[in-house]
C-alpha positions as CSV (number, residue, x, y, z in Angstrom):
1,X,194.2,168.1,-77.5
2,X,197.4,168.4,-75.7
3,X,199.2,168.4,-72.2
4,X,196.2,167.3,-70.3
5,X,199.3,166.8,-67.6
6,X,197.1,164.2,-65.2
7,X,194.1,166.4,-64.9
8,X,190.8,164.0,-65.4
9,X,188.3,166.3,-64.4
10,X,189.8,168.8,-67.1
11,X,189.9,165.9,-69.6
12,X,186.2,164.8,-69.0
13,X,184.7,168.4,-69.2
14,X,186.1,168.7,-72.5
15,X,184.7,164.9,-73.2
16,X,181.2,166.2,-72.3
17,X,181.7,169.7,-74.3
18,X,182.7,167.4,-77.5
19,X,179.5,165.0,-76.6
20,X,177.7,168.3,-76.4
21,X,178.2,169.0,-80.1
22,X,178.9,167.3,-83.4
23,X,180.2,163.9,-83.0
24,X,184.1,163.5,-83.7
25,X,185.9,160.7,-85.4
26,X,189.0,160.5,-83.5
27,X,190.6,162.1,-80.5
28,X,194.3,163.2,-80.9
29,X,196.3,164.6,-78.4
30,X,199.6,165.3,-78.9
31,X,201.5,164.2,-75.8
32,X,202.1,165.1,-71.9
33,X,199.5,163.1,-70.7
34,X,201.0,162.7,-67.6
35,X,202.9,164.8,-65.0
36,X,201.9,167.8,-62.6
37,X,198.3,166.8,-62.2
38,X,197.1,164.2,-59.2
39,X,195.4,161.3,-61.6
40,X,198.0,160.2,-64.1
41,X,196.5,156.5,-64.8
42,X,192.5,157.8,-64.7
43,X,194.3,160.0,-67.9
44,X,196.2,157.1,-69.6
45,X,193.0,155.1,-68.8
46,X,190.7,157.4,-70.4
47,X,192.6,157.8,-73.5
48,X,193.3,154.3,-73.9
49,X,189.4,153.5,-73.5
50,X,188.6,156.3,-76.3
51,X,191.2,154.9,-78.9
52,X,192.8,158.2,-78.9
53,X,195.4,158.8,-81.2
54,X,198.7,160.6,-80.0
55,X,202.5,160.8,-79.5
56,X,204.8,161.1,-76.2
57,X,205.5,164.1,-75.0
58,X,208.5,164.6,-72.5
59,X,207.0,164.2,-69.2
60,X,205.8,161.1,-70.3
61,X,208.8,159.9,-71.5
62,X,210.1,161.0,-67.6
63,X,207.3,159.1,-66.3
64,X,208.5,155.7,-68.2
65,X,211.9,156.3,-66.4
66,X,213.8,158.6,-68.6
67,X,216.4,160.9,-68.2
68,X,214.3,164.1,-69.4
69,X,213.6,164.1,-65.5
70,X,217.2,165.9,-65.3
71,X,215.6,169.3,-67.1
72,X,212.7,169.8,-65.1
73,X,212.6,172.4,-62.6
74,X,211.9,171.9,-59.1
75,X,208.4,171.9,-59.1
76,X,208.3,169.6,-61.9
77,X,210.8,167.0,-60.9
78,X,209.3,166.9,-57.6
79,X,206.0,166.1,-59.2
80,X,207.3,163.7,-61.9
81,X,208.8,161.9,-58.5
82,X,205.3,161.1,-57.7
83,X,204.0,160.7,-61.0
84,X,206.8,157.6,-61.2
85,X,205.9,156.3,-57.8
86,X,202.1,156.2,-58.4
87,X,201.3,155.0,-62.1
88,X,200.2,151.5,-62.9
89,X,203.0,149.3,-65.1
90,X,199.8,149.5,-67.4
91,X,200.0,153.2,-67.6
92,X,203.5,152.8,-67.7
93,X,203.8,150.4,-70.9
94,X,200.9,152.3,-72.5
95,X,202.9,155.1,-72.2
96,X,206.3,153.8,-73.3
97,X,204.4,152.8,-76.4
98,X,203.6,155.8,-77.6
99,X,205.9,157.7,-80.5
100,X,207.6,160.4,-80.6
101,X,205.5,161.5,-84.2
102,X,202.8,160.5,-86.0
103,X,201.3,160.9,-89.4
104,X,197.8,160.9,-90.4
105,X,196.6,162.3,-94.0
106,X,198.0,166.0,-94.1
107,X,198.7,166.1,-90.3
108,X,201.7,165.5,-88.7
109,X,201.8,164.7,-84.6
110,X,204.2,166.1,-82.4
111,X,204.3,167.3,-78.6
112,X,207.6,169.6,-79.4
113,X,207.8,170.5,-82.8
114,X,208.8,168.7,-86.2
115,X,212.6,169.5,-86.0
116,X,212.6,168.3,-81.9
117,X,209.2,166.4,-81.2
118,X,210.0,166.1,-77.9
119,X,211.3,169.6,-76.3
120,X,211.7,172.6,-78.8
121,X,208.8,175.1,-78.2
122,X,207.4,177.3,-81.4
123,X,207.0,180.5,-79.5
124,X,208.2,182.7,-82.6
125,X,208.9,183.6,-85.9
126,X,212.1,182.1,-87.1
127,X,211.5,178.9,-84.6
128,X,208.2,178.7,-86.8
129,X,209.9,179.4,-90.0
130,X,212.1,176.7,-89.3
131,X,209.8,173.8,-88.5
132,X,207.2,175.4,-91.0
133,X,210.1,174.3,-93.9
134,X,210.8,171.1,-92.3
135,X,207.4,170.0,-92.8
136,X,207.4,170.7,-96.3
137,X,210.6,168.8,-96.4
138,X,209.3,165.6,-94.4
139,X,205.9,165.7,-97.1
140,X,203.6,167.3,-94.7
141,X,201.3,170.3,-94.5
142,X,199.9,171.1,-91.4
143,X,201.9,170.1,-88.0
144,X,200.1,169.5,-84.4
145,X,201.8,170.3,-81.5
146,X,201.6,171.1,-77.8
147,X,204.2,171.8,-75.2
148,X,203.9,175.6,-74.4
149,X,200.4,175.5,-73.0
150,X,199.4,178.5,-75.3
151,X,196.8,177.8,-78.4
152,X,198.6,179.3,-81.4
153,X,198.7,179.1,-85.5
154,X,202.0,179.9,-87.4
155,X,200.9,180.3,-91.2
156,X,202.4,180.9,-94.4
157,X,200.8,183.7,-96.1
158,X,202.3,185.2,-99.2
159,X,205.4,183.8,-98.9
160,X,205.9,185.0,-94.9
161,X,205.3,183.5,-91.6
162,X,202.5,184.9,-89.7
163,X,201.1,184.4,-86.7
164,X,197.5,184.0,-86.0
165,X,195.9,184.5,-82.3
166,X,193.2,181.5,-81.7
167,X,191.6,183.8,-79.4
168,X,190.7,186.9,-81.9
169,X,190.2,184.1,-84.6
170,X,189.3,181.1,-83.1
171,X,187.8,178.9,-86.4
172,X,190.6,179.5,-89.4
173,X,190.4,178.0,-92.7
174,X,193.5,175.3,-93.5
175,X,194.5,176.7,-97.1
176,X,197.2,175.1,-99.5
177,X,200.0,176.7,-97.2
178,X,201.5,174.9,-94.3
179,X,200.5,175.2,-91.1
180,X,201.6,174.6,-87.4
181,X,198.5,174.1,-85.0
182,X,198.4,174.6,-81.0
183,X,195.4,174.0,-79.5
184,X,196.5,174.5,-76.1
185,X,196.4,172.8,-73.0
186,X,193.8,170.6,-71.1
187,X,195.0,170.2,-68.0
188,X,197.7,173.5,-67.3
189,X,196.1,176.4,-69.4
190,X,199.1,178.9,-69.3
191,X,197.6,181.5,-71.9
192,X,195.4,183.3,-68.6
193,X,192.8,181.5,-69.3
194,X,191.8,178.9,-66.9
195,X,189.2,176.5,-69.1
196,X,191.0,174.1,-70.3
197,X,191.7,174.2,-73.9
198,X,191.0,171.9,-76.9
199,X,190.6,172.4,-80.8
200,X,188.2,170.8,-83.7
201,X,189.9,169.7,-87.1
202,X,187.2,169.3,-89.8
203,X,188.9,168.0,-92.1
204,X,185.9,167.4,-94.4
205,X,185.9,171.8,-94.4
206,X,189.7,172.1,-94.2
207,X,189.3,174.4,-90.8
208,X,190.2,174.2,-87.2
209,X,187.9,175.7,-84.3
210,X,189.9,176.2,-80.9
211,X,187.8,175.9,-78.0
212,X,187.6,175.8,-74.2
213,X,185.9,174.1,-71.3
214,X,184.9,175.0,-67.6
215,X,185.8,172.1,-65.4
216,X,186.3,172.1,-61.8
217,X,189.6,173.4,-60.4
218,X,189.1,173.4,-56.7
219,X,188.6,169.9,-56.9
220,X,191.6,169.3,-58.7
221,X,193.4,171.4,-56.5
222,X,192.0,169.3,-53.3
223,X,193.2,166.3,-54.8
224,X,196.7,167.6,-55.8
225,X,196.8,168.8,-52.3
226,X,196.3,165.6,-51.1
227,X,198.8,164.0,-53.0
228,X,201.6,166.4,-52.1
229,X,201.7,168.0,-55.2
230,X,203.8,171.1,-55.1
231,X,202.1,174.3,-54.5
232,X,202.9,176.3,-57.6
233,X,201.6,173.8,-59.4
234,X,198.0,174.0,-57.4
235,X,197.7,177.9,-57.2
236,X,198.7,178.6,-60.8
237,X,195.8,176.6,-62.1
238,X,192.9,179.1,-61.0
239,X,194.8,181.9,-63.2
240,X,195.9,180.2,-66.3
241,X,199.3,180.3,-65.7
């Protein structure tokens, strides 16, 4: 799972939806934990509890006092503000600990992408050819990331790179070649789809099953209204945007 962006009640529907089913291993979520969303430490807390696996994506490094801050836009600075103001120092440490990439088997863990863990977004071909050869290069096969919000697989198929839409294929098969994986986003769905989005990696079968999850938005919406949160960030959750 990725950018769950402070959202608990997203976080815990998809909890329940993997209780629901098969049991998993591991969770791994591939960073922006925090930022946007009104419950930042009930996040951190949750992940920490679970023993979920995972890297730092850049509003987390903002929350621990960066100076990625200084990109956001409006919205997002004014709710990384509050983000800073309101987290625990043990949200804040747990955070700070996490890395920037990880490796586990076949599977490498990124927020951004393997050439720029932290910021570059793989929203097309040559971005995905790119990372798709660094990969190969660092010894891995399949990479993990998050940051755009938008579940997505970038293949290698007969020597090209192809993309494959999670929503007309949502279980593929992981071949021989390389792959990047997006599963989406928990918390900030941007793909106009408002259930928050998550993904299954058997890799026991070699295949990946993208999923989603109802949760409750207006109550997330109440409590980022409460907090001050900025409105954009509270409307655009009901559309998937």
């Amino acid at each position: 799972m990725s950018d769950i962006h402070a959202n608990l009640v997203a976080l815990d529907a998809v909890l329940r939806a993997l209780d629901a089913g098969e049991p998993v291993d591991e969770i791994w979520h591939l960073g922006d934990v925090v930022g946007y969303g009104p419950d930042p430490d009930g996040v951190a807390g949750r992940l920490a509890s679970l023993g979920a696996r995972g890297v730092r994506g850049n509003h987390d490094a903002a929350a621990c006092g960066g100076p990625e801050i200084d990109w956001f836009n409006p919205d997002a600075r004014r709710a990384m503000e509050w983000t800073r103001r309101t987290i625990s120092d043990t949200t804040r440490s747990w955070l700070a600990a996490l890395p920037e990439q990880s490796t586990t088997g076949d599977f490498t863990l990124v927020h951004g992408s393997p050439l720029d863990p932290t910021w570059e977004y793989v929203t097309s071909g040559p971005v995905a050819s790119a990372n798709l050869a660094a990969l190969g290069a660092q010894g891995g096969r399949h990479g993990l990331h998050g940051h755009t919000h938008v579940p997505a697989a970038w293949r290698v198929k007969d020597g090209r790179v192809a993309f494959s839409s999670p929503v007309h294929h949502p279980v593929q098969a992981l071949d021989d070649g390389p792959a990047l994986l997006n599963p989406g986003s928990v918390g900030q769905p941007r793909d106009g789809d408002p259930r928050a989005a998550f993904a299954i990696l058997d890799t026991g079968a070699a295949t990946i099953e993208w999923r989603r999850a109802a949760y409750d938005i207006p109550a997330v919406q109440a409590a980022m209204t409460a907090a001050g949160l900025p409105r954009w960030l509270i409307t655009r959750l009901a559309a998937g945007q």
